[in-house]
C-alpha positions as CSV (number, residue, x, y, z in Angstrom):
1,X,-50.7,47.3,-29.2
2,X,-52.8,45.1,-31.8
3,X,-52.6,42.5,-28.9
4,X,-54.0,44.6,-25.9
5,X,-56.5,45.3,-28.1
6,X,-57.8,42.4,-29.2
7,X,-57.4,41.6,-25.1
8,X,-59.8,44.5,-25.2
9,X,-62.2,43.0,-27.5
10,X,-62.5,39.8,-25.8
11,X,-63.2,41.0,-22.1
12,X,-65.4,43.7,-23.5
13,X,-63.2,46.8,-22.2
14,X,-63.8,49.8,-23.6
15,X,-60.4,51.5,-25.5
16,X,-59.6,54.8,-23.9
17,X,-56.3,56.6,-24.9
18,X,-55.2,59.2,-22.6
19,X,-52.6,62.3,-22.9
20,X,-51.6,65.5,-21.3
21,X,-50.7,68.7,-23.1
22,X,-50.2,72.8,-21.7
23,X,-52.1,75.4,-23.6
24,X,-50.2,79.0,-22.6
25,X,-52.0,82.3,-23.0
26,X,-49.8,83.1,-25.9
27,X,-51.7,82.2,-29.3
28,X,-50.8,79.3,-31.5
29,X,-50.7,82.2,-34.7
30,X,-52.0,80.5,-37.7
31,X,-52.2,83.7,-39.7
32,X,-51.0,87.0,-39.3
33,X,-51.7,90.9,-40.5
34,X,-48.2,91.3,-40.4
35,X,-46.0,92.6,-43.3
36,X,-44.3,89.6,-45.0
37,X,-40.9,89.3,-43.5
38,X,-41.9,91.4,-40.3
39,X,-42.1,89.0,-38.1
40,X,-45.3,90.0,-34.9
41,X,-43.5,90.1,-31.2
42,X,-46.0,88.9,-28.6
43,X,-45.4,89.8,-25.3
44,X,-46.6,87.1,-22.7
45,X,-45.6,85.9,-19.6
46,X,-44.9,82.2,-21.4
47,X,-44.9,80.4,-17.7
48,X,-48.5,81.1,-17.2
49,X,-50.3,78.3,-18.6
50,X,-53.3,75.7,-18.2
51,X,-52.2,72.2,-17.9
52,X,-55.1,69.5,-19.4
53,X,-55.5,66.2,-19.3
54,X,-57.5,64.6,-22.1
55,X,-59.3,60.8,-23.0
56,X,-60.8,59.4,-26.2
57,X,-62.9,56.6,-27.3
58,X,-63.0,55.1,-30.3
59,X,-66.7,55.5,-30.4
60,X,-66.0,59.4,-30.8
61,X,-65.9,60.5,-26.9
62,X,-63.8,63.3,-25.1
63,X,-63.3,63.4,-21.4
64,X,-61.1,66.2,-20.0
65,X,-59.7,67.6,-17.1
66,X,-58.4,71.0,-16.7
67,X,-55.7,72.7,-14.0
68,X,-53.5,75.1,-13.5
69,X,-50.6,73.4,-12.4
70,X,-48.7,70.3,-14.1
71,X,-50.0,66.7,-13.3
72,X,-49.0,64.7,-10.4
73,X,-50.2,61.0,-9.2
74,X,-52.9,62.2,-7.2
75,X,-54.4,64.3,-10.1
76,X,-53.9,61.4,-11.9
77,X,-55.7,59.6,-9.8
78,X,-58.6,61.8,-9.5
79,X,-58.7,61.9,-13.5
80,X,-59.2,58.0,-13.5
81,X,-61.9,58.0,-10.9
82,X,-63.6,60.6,-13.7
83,X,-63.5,58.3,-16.5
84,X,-64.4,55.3,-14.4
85,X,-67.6,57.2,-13.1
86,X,-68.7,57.9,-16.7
87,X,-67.4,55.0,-18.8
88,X,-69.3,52.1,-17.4
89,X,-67.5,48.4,-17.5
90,X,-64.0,47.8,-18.1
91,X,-61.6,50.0,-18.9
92,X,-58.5,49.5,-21.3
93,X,-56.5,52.6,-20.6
94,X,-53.3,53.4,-23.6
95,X,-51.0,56.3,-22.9
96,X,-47.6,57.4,-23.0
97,X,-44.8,56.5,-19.8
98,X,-45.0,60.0,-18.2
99,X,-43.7,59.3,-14.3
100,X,-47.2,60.7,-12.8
101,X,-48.5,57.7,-14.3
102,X,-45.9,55.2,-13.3
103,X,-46.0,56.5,-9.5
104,X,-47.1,54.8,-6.6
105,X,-50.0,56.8,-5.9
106,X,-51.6,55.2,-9.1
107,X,-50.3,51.8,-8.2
108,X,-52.3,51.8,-4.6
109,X,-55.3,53.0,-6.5
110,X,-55.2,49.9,-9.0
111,X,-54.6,48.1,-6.0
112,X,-57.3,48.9,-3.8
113,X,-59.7,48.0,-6.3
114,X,-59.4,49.8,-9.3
115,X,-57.7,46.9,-11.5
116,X,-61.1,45.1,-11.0
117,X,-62.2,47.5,-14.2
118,X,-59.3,49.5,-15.1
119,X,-56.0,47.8,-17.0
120,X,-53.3,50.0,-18.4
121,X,-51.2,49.6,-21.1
122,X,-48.5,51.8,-22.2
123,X,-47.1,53.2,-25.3
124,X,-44.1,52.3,-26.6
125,X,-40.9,54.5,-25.9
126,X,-41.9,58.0,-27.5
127,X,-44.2,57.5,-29.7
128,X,-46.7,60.5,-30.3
129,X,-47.9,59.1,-34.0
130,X,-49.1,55.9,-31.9
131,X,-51.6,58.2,-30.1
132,X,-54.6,59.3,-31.1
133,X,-55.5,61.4,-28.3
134,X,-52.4,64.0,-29.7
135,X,-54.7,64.6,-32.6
136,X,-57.0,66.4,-29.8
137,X,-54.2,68.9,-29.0
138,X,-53.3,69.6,-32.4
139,X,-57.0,70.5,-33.6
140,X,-57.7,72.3,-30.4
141,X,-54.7,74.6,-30.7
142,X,-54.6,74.9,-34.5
143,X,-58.1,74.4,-35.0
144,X,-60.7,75.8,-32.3
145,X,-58.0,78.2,-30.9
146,X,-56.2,79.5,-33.6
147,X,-54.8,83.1,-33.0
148,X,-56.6,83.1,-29.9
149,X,-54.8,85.5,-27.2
150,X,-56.0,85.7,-23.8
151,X,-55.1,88.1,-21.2
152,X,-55.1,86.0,-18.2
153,X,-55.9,82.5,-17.5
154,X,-59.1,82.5,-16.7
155,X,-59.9,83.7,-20.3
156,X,-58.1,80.7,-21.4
157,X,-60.1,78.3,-19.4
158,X,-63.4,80.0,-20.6
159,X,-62.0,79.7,-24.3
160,X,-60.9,76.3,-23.4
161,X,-63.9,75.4,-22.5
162,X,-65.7,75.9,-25.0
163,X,-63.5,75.1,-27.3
164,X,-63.4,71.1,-25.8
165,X,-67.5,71.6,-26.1
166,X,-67.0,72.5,-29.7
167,X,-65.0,69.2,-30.4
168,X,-67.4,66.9,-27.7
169,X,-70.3,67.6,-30.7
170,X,-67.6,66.5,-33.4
171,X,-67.2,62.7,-32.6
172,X,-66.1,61.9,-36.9
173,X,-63.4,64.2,-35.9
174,X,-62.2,62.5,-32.6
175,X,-62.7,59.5,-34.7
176,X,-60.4,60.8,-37.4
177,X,-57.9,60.9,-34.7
178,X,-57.6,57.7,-34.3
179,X,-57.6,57.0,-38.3
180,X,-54.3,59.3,-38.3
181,X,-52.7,56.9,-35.7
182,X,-53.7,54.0,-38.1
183,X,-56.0,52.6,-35.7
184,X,-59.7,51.0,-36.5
185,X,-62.7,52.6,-34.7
């Protein structure tokens, strides 16, 4: 890691560490009303859920990308060609050995040009604490979206939203993230 980074340093690429998480329309409960020891049933269809792709500088930047359906290569893909249009120069992209980003629909793309400003590296085996871009999902669902319940899910991509906006004005706390992982900013 220390290595790509000082790689990083010397081509003048900009660090960007990327991670998926799902955010379900049942509420990450924080705090409750109910009686101690009376444990509160929510009733939600758990399958329903958004699935969000995320990026962070060190500098304090958040780039995201919101579906409803898991990540494949060609989303991806199309989540690469995002950063790329607004992070100018070279890229050094960190994240985690999902298959979507081992496929071959990302291998053509670095191929048919992309490489030029864009190099991967990935995180070793499962490491989460590595990561600082988990920090994002942890203070968006405990954080900006504590005991937030939405009926469908196009409540929870409005409170989402807003909630990514919320953090986008908070770079000392992206920054943080990356702190927690043990990494300089």
């Amino acid at each position: 890691m220390a290595r790509a980074q000082k790689k990083a340093a010397a081509e003048g690429r900009t660090i960007v560490f990327v991670d998926e998480a799902g955010f379900s329309l049942l509420a990450a409960a924080v705090y409750t009303w109910a009686p101690r020891g009376q444990t509160p049933i929510l009733k939600y269809p758990l399958w329903e859920h958004l699935s969000v792709i995320s990026a962070i500088t060190p500098q304090g930047k958040l780039y995201t990308w919101i579906q409803d359906h898991a990540f494949n290569g060609r989303d991806i893909v199309r989540f690469l060609k995002h950063l790329l249009c607004r992070i100018k120069g070279k890229l050094l992209l960190i994240w985690d050995g999902l298959p979507a980003h081992r496929g071959q629909v990302v291998k053509q793309f670095l191929r048919q040009g992309a490489a030029k400003r864009l190099h991967l590296e990935r995180l070793p085996g499962y490491a989460p604490d590595l990561n600082p871009d988990e920090g994002v999902w942890g203070y968006l669902k405990m954080v900006e979206l504590a005991n937030v319940c939405c009926h469908d899910l196009t409540e929870l991509r409005y409170q989402l939203r807003k909630a990514i906006a919320r953090l986008r004005h908070k770079s000392t706390i992206i920054q943080s993230f990356f702190h927690q992982a043990r990494l300089a900013t």
